[in-house]
N, C-alpha and C positions, 0 to 999 in steps of 0.2 A: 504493500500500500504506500504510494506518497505521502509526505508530511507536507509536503510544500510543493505546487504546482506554479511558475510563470508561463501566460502563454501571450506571447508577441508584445512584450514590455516596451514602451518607448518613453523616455524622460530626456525633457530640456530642462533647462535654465535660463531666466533672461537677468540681465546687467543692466545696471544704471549708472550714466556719466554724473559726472561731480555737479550738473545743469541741477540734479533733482535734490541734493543736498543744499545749495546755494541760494535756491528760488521758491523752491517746495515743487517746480512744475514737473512733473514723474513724466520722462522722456526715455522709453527703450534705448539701449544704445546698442547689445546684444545678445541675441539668443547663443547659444549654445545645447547640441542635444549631444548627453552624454552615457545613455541606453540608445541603442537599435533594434531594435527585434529580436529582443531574448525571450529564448522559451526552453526553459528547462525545469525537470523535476527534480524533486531531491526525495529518497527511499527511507521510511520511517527505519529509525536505529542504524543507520549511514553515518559516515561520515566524511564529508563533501568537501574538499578545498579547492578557491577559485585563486586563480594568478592572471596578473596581467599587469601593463606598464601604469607606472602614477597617474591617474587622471583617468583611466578608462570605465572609471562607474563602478569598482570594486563595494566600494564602502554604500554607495547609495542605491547597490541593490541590495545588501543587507537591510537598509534603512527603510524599502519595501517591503520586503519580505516580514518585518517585523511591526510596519503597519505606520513606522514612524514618519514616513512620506507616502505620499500616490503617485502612483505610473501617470502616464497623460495616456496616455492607450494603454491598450492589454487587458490580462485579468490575471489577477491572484490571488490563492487560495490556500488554504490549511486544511486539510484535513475535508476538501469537498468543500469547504464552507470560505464565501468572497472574505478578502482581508477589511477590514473597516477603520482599521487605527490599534494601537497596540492592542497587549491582552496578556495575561496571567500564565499561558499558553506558550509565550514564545520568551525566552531571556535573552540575555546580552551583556557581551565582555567587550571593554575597550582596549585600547592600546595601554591607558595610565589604568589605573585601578578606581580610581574616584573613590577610594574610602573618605567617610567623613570623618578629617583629621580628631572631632570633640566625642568622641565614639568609640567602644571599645571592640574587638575584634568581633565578640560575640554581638555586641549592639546593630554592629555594621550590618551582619551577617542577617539579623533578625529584622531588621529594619522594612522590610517587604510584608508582614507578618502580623501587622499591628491588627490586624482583623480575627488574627488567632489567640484563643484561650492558650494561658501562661503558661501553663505546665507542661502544652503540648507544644508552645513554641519553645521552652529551656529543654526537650526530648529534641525537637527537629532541628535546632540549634548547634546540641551537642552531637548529633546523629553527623551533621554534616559539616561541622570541625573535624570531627576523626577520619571524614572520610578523605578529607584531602589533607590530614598529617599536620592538622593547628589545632589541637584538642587542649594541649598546653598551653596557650596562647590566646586562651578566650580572652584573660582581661587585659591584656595587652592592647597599646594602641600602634594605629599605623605607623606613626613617627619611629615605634618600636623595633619596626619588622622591615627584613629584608626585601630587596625589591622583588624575586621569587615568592615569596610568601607572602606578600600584599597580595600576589597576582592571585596565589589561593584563594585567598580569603574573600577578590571580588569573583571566583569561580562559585566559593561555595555559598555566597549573597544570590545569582543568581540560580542557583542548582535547589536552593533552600525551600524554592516554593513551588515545585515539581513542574516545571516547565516539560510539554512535549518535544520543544526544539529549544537549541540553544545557541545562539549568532557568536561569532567571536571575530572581533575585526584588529588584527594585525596585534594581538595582547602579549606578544613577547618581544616586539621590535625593541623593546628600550631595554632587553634583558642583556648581561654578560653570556658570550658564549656557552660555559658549560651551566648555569642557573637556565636557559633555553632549553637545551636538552634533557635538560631533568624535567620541565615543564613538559615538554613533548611529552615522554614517558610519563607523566603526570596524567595529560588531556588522553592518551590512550586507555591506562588502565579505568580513567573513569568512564570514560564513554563504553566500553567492555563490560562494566558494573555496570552502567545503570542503564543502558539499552537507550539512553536521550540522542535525537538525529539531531548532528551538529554541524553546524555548515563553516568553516575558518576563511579567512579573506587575509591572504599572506601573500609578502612580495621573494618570502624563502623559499627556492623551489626545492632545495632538500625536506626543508617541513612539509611540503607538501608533500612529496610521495613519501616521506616518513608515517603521516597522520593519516592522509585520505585512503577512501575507499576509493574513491577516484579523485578526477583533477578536472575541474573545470576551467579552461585556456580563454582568455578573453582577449581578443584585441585592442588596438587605442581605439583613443576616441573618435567617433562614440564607438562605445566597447558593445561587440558582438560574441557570441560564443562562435568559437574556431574547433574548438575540440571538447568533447568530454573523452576523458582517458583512464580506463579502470587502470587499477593498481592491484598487482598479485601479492598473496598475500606474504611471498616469500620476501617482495620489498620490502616489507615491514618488519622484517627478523634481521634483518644484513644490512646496513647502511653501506659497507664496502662488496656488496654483491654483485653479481649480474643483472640480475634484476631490476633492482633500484637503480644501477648505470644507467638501461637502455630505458626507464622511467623519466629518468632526469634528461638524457639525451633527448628524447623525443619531446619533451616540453620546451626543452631550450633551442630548439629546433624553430621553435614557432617567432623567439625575436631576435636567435645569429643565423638561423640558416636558410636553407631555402625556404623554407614555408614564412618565413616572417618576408619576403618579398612579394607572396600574393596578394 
């Protein structure tokens, strides 16, 4: 079953010259459309990584997908049912963590939750501290914690309130190398546990074929999907394999080699 269906997405933007800040008189100056006709699904308990160059609509089909913008064309769906604006259903990780500095790790964490009786929120709480390895750490605050474990903590804020999908946009770019790789291994075993269809927006095409079940290739602007590319599952055991080589080859195929010229 799909978690998430787009069919034939198109998104612009339009620009305003400094005429409408100066005057108040709101004068287009340009559109820009930076969706083309995306249509792709994404397979409940998946997990889905898109690439492609800065600026080709990565982050703002997340941004659909999760309800927090509208397509100008298209449709999209969850679960058979049109997108209308967020929802309790779908979560989301950023690139920085967004904890609230006056908030402790468990507060952070709970914060979603405020609709939930106490007891069952200090159970789902501490349920999902331990599950991503900050169970010591509840009253600890962000300023406290590493930038690896912040990133926890905004996994297990969105993980906390059973989201069917979970969006994650580029949430290790600002990690150290080996703190990434543990994250990696981190988003695997949990996605493994808890069966959530996770969709990642990374510009690593190692993480990509590390993480995904496949790889969605998008082009510049405006970004169109060029490939979907499964991923075996031997990729995902051998970083130095065969497999993962001719994974990573093939995707980087798309912006040094021939196929980045069509």
């Amino acid at each position: 079953m799909e978690a998430v269906t787009l069919r034939h997405v198109d998104k612009s933007y339009t620009t305003y010259g400094t005429e409408a800040v100066l005057t108040g008189r709101v004068r287009p100056s340009r559109t820009r459309q930076v969706l083309r006709d995306v249509s792709v699904s994404f397979p409940a308990g998946s997990l889905t990584a898109i690439v492609g160059r800065s600026g080709c609509g990565k982050s703002t089909l997340l941004r659909i997908l999760c309800g927090l913008e509208t397509a100008d064309d298209g449709t999209v769906e969850r679960r058979g049912a049109p997108v209308t604006g967020p929802g309790a259903d779908c979560g989301m990780v950023f690139q920085d963590h967004r904890l609230l500095s006056w908030l402790t790790v468990a507060d952070n964490v709970a914060f979603g939750l405020r609709q939930v009786p106490r007891a069952q929120k200090r159970a789902l709480v501490a349920e999902y501290l331990n599950l991503v390895g900050l169970a010591d750490y509840a009253k600890s605050y962000p300023a406290q914690l590493s930038g690896g474990m912040a990133q926890r903590a905004a996994i297990a804020r969105s993980l906390v309130t059973k989201p069917e999908i979970l969006l994650l946009d580029e949430p290790f770019a600002a990690l150290d190398a080996l703190t990434r790789i543990q994250m990696q291994q981190e988003v695997r075993r949990l996605q493994a546990t808890s069966g959530i269809t996770m969709v990642l927006v990374t510009h690593d095409i190692d993480e990509a074929v590390y993480l995904g079940d496949r790889i969605v290739v998008m082009s510049a602007r405006p970004g169109r999907i060029t490939e979907i590319l499964p991923v075996p599952a031997e990729a995902h055991a051998n970083r130095s394999g065969a497999a993962f080589a001719a994974c990573k080859e093939r995707v980087l195929a798309h912006f040094f080699g021939a196929e980045a010229d069509r």
